[in-house]
NUZA-360598 format. One record per residue: residue number from 0; x, y, z of N, C-alpha, C in turn. Coordinates in steps of 0.001 Angstrom, whole numbers. Layout:
BEGIN
     i     neast    nnorth       nup    caeast   canorth      caup     ceast    cnorth       cup
   NUM         X         Y         Z         X         Y         Z         X         Y         Z
...
This chain:
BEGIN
     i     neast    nnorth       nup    caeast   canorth      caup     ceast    cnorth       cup
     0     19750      8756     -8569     18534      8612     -7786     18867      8088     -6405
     1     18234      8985     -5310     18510      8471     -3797     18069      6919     -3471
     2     18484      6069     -3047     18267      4990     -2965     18426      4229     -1097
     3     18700      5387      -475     18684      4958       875     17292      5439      1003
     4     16378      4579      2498     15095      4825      2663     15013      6072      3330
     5     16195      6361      4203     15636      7398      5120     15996      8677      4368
     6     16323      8769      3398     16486      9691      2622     15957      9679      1940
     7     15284      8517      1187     13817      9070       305     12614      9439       979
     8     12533      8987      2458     11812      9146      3536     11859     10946      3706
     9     12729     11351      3644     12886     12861      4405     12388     13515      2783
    10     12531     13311      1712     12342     14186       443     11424     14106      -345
    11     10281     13471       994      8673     12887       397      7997     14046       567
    12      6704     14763       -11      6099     15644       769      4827     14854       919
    13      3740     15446      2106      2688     15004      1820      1841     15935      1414
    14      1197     15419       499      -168     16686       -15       229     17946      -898
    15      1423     17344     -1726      1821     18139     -2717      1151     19251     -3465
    16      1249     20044     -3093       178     21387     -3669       243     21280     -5275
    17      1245     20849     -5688      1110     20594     -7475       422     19344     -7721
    18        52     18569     -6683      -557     17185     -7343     -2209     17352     -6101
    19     -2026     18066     -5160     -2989     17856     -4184     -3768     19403     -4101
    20     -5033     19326     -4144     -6228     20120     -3289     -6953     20077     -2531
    21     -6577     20282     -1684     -7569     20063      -767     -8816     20762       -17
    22     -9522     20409      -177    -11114     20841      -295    -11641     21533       771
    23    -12345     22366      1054    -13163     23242      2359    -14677     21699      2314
    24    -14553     21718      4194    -15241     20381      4267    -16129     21279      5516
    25    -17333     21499      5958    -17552     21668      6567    -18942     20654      7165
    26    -18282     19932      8766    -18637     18983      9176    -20397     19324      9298
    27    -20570     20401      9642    -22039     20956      9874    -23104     20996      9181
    28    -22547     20969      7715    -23031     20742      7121    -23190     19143      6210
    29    -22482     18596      6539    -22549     17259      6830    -24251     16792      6252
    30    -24483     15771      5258    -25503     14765      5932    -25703     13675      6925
    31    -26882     13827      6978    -26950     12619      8314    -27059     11687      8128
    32    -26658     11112      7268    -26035      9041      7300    -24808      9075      6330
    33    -23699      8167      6882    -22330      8175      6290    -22640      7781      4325
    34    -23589      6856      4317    -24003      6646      2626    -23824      7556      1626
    35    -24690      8630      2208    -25071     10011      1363    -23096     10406      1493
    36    -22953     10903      2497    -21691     11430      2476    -20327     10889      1888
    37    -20145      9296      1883    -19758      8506       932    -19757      8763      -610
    38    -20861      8390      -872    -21099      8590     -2194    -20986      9858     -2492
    39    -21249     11155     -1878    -20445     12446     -2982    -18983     12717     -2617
    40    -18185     12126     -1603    -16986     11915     -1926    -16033     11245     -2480
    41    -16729      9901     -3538    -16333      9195     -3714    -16512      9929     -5016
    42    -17914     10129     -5989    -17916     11008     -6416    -16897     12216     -6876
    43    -16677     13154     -6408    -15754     13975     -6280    -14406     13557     -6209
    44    -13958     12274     -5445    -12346     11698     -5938    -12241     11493     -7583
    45    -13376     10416     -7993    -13252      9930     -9336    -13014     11899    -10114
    46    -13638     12760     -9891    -13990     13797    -10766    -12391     14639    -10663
    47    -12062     14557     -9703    -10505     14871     -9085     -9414     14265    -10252
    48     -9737     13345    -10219     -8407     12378    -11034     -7893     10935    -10237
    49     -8862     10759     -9249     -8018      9969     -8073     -7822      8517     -8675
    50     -6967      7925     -8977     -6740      6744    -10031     -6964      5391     -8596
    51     -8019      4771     -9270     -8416      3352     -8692     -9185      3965     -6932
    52    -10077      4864     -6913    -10605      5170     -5747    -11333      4093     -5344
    53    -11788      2945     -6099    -12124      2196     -5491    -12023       771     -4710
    54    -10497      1357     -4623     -9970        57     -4063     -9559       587     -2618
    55     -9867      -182     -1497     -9734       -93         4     -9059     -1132       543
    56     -8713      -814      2221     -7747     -1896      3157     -9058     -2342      3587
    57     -8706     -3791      3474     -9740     -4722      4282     -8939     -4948      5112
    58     -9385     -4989      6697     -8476     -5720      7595     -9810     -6704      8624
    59     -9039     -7750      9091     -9604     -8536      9812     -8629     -9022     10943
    60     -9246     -9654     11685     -8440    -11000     12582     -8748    -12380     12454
    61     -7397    -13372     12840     -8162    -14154     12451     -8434    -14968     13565
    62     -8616    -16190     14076     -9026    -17325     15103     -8078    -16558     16048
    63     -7121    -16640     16047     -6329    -16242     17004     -5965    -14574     17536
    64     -7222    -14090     16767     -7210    -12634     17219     -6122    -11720     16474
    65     -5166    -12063     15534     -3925    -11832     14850     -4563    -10969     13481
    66     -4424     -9342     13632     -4682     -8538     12426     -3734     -8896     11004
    67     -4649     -8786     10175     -4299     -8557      8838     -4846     -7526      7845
    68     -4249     -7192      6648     -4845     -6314      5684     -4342     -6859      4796
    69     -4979     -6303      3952     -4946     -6273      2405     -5572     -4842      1447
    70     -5406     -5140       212     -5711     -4140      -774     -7152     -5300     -1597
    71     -8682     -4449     -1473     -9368     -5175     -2326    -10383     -3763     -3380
    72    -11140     -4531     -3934    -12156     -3499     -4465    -13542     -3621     -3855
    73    -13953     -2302     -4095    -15382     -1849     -3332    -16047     -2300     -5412
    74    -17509     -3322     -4254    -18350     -3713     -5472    -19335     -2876     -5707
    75    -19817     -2372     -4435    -20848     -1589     -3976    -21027      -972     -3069
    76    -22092       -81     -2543    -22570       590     -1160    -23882       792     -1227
    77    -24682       305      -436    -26063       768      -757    -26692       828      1628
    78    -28106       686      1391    -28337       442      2849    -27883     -1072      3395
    79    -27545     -1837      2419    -27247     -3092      3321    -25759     -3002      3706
    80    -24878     -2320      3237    -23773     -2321      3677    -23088     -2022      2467
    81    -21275     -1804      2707    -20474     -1868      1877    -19730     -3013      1070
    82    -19936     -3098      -101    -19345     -5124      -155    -18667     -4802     -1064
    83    -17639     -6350     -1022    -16575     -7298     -1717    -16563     -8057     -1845
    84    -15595     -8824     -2110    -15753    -10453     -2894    -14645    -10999     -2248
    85    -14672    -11954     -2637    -13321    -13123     -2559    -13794    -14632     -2052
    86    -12636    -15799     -2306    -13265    -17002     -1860    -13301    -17326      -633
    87    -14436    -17636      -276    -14587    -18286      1272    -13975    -18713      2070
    88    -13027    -19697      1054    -11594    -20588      1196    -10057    -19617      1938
    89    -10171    -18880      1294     -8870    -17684      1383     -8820    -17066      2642
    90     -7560    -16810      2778     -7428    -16513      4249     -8037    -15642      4872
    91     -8275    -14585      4090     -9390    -13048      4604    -11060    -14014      4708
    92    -11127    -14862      3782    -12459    -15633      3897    -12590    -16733      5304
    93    -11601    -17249      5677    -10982    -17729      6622    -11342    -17033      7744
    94    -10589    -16060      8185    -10832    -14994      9015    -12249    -14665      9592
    95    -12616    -14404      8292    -13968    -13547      8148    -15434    -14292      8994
    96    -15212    -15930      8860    -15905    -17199      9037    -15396    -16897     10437
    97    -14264    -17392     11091    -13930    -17184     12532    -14746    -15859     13472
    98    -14539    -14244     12489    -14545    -13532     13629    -14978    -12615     12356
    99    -16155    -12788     12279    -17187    -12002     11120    -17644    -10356     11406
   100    -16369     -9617     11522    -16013     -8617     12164    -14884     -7444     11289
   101    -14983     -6358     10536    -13734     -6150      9857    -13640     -4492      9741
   102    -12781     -3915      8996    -12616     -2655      9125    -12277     -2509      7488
   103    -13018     -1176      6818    -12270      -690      5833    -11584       734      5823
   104    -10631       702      4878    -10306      2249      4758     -9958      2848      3207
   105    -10303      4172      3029     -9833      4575      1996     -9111      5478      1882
   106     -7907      6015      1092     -7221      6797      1159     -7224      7404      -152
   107     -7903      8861      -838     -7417      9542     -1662     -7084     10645     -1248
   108     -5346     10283     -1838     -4558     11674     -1626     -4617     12874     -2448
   109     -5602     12599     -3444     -5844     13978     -4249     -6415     15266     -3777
   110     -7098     14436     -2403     -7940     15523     -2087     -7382     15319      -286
   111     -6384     14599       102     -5888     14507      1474     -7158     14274      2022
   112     -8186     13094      1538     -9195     12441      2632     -9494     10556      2871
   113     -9725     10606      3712     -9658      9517      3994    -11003      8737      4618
   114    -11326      7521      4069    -13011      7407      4904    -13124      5724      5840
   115    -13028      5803      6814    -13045      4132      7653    -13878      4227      7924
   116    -14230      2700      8036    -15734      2228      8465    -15610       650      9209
   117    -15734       660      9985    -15907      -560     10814    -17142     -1335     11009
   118    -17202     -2572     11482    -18672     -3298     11758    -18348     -4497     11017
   119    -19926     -5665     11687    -20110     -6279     10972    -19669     -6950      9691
   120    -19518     -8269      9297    -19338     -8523      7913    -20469    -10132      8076
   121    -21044     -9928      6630    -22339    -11113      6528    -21758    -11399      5231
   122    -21545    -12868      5026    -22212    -13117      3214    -23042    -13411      2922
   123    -22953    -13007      1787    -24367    -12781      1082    -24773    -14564       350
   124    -25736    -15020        91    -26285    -15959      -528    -25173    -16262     -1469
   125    -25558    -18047     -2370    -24677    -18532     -3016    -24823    -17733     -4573
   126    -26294    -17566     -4473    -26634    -17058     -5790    -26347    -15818     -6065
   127    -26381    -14732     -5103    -26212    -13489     -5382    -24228    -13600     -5713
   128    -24041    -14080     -4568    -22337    -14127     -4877    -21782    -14289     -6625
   129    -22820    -15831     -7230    -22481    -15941     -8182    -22820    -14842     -9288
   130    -23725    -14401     -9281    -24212    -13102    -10295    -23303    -11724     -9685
   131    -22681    -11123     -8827    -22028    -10517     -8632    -20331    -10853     -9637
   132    -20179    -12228     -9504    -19105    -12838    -10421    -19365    -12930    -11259
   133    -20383    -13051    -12223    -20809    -12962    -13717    -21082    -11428    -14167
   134    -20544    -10825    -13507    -21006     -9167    -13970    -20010     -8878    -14067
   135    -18768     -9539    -13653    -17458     -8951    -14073    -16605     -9478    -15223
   136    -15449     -9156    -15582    -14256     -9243    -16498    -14324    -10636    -16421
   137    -13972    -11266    -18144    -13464    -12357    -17891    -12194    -13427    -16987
   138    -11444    -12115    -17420    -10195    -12250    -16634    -10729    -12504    -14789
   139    -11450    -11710    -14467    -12190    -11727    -12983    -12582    -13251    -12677
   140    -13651    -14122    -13942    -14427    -15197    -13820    -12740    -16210    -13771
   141    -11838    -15896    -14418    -10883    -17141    -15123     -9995    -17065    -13451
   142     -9876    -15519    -12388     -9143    -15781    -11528     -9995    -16459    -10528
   143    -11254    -16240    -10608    -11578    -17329     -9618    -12351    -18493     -9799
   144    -12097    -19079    -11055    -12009    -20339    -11127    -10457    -21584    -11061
   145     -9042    -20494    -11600     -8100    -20950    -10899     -8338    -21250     -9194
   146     -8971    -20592     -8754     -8903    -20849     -7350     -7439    -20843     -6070
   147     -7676    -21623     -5202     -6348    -22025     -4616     -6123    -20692     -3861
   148     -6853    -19687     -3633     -6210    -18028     -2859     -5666    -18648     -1995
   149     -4291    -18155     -1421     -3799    -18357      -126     -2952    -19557         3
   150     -3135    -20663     -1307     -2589    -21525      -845     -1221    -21427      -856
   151      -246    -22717     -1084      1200    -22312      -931      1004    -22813     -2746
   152      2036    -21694     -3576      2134    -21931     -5233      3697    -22983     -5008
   153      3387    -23685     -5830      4958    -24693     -6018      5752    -23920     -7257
   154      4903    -23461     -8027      5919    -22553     -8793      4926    -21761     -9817
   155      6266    -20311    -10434      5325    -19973    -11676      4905    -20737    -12835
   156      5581    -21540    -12867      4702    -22246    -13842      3427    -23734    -13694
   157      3352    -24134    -12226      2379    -24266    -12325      1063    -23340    -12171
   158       976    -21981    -11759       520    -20764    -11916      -332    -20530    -13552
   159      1374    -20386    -13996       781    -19957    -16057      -467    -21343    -16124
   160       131    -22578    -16102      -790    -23847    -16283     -2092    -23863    -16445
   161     -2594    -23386    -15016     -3834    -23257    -14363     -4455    -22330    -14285
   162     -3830    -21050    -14693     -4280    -19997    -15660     -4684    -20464    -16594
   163     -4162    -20579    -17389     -4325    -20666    -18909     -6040    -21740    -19046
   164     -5861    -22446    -18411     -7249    -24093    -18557     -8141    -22663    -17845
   165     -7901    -21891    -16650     -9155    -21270    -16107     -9693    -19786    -17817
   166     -9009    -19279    -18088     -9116    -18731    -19179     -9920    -19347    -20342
   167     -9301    -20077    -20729     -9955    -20687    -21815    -10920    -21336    -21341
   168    -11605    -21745    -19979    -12986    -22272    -19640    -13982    -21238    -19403
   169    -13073    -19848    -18851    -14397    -18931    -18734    -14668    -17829    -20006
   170    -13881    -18384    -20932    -14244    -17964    -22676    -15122    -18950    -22576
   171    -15173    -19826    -22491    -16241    -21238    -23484    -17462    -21144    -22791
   172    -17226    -21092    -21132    -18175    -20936    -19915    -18201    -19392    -19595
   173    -19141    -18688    -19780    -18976    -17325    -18971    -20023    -17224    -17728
   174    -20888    -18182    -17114    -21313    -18272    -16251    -20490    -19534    -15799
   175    -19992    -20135    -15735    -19268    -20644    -15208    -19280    -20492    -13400
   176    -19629    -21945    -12396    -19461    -21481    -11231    -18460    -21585    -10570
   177    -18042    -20876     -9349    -16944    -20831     -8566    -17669    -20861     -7209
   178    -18057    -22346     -6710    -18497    -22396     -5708    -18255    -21918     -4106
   179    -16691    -21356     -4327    -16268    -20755     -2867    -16415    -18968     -3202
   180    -16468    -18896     -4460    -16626    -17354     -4468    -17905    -16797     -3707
   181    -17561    -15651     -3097    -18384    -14879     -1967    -18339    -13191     -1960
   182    -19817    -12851     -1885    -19977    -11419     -2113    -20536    -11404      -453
   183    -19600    -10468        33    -19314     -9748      1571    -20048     -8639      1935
   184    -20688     -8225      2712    -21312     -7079      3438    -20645     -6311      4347
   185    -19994     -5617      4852    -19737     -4679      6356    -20954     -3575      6404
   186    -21637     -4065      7289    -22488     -3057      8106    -22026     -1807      8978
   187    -21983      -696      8575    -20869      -223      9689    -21687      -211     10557
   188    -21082       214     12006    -21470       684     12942    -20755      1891     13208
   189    -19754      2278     12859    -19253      3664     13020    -18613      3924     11303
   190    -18568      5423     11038    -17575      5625      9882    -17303      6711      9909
   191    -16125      7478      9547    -15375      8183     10105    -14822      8817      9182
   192    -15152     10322      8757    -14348     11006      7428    -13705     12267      7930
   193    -12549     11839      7020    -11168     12800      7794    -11271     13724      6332
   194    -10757     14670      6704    -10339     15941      5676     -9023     16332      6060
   195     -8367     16382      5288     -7287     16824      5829     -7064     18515      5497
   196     -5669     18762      6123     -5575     20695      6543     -3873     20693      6200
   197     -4140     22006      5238     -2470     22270      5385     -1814     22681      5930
   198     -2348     23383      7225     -1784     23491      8525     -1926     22295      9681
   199     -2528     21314      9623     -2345     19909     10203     -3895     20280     11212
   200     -4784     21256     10720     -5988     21263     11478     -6859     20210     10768
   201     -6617     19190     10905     -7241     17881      9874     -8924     18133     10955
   202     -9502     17629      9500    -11563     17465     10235    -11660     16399     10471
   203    -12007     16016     11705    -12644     14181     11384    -14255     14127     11765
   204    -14916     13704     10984    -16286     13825     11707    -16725     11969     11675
   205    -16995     11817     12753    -17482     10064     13058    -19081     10121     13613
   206    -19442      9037     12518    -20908      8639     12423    -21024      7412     13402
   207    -21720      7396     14236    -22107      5811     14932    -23428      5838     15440
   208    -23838      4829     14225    -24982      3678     14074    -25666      3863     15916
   209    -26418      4589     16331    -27400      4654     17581    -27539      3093     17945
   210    -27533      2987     19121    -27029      1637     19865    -28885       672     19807
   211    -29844      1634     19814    -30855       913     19250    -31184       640     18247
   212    -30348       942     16895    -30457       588     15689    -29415      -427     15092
   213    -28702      -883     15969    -27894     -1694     16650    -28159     -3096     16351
   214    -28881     -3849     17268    -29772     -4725     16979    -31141     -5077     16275
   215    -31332     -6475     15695    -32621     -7040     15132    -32768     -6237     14438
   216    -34321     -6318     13672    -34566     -5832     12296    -33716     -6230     11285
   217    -33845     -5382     10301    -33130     -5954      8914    -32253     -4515      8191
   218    -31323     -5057      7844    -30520     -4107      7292    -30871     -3159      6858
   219    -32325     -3169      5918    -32887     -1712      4688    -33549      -909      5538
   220    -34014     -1352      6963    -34470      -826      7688    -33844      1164      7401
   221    -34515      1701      8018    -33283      3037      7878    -32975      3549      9400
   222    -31463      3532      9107    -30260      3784     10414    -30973      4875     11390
   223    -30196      5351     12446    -30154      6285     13218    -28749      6202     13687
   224    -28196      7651     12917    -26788      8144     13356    -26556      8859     14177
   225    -25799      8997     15299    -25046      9995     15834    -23703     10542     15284
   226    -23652     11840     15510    -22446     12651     14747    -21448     12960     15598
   227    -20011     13557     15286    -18924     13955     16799    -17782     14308     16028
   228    -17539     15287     16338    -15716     15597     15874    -14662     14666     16662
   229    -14141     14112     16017    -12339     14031     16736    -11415     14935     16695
   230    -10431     15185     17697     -9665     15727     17893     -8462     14429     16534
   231     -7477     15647     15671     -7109     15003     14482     -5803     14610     15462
């Protein structure tokens, strides 16, 4: 097995015709708010085979303007926005408090598409956060009552430790609270779905949120989009 990078680098393909299809997308036909269009491509990944479509790059900055990412899961999408979780405490929660501002992206290569969305990020109430955390896996309730995201670990085994006490409390406790846990919003203001081409004529069609729908009012309100190709 090749084990130098630039040689596993050169004997990669992208968009493997035995593992990849890629789909006839036509932007024109398009609906007019990124939601609708979201949801039947997200849709259509799961129906594809696309394993874990619902996990996306969160990226932020933080105080000092300094990008980061990560890998998280999508909880939801509705008109208030796209949301996630995590503790308040943690460095993306950190961030988020400084410069309440972020970008997501998704990548399924089953179908060579990809969907970003930028804007806004709000949290949501203490209560909703917590019932968003009681709807999930135990294992989910026991990691964030260990707590500590981000901090510095002194070792794996104080790790197993504090596992183990958060486990066996959110068996005994299944509402159990985790007072820094937080359910996240991004509002987009733009979102942006790429199709990709096996001749490299990739589609991008970008939605942005009309600059008077922009401000005030309230989220359920309903949007006004503008539409636009990019050059890929």
């Amino acid at each position: 097995m090749a084990t130098d990078l630039h040689e596993l680098l050169r004997s990669l393909r992208v968009w493997d015709p035995e593992v990849t299809e890629l789909p006839a997308f036509d932007p024109a036909a398009a609906p007019a708010d990124p939601l609708t269009l979201f949801t039947a491509w997200f849709a259509e990944a799961v129906a594809a085979g696309e394993r874990e479509p619902h996990t996306m790059t969160l990226s932020t900055a933080d105080a000092e303007g300094l990008p980061d990412a990560r890998i998280v899961m999508l909880h939801g999408a509705d008109a208030d926005g796209w949301s996630f979780a995590s503790h308040a405490t943690s460095r993306k929660g950190r961030s988020l408090a400084a410069r309440p501002y972020a970008a997501l992206t998704f990548y399924w290569p089953v179908q060579g598409r990809q969907v970003r969305l930028r804007g806004p990020v709000a949290a949501s109430p203490s209560a909703e956060s917590q019932a968003d955390l009681h709807a999930r896996s135990t294992g989910a309730l026991a990691a964030a009552l260990t707590g500590r995201q981000s901090e510095v670990l002194a070792s794996p085994e104080e790790l197993a430790r504090e596992s183990e006490a958060a486990w066996e409390r959110a068996r005994r406790e299944p509402d159990a609270p985790s007072p820094t846990w937080t359910l996240y919003r991004l509002r987009p203001e733009e979102a942006e779905f790429f199709q990709g081409d096996a001749r490299r004529r990739h589609l991008r069609l970008r939605y942005r949120r009309d600059s008077a729908a922009q401000g005030g009012g309230t989220a359920r309100e309903e949007a006004s989009w503008g539409r636009e190709l990019l050059w890929p």
